[in-house]
C-alpha positions in Angstrom: 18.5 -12.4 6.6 20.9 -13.3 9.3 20.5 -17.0 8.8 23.4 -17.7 6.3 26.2 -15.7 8.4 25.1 -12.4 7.1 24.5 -9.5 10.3 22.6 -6.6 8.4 20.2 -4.3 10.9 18.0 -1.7 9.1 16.7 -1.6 5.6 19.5 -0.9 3.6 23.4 -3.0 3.0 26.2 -2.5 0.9 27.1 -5.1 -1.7 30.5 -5.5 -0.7 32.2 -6.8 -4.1 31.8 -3.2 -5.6 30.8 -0.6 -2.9 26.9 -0.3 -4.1 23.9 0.3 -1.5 21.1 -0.7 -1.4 17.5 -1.4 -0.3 16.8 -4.7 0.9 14.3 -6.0 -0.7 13.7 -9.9 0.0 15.5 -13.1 -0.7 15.2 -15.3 -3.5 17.1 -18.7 -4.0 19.4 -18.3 -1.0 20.4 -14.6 -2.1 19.7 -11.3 -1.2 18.1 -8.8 -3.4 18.9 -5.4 -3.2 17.5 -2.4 -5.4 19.2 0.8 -5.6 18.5 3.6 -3.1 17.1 6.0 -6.3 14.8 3.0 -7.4 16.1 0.7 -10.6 17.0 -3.2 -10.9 17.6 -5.2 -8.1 20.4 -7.2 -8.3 21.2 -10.3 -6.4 23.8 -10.8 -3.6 25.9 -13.7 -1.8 24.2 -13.0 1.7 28.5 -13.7 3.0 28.7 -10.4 0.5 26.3 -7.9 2.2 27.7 -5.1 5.3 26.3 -2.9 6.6 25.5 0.5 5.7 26.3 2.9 7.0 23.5 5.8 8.3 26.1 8.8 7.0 26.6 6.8 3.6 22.8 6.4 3.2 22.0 9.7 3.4 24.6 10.9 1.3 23.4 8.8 -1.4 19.9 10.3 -1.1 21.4 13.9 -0.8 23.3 13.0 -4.3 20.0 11.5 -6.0 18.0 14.8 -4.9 20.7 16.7 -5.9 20.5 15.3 -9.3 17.0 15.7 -9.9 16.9 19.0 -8.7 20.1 20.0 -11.5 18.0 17.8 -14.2 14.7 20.0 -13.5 16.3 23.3 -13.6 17.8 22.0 -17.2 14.4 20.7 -18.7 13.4 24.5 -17.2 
């Protein structure tokens, strides 16, 4: 992924044009895809628009999406 200017180690960037990680999925049509860390739609992304991401930010994101799922079991009881 680092043959159109773009430097990202590890499985995981951040789409820089609005803050979103991601996984890094592959590369279609000379852009990145990346797929949210809880699972969704990949979305598609400039490779001159992908940083990196930071370990910290990565798990927090995980930490929030367990977090959530463990609030929306404890609703459905």
């Amino acid at each position: 992924m680092s043959d159109e200017g773009a430097q990202v180690v590890g499985p995981y960037a951040r789409d820089v044009r609005d803050g979103r990680l991601g996984e890094l999925m592959g590369r279609v049509g000379g852009r990145v895809q990346l797929r949210p860390l809880g699972g969704g739609r990949e979305w598609d992304v400039p490779p001159e628009c992908l940083g990196e991401a930071a370990p910290a930010d990565v798990l927090r994101e995980r930490v929030r999406l367990l977090n959530r799922e463990a609030r929306r079991r404890v609703e459905l009881g």
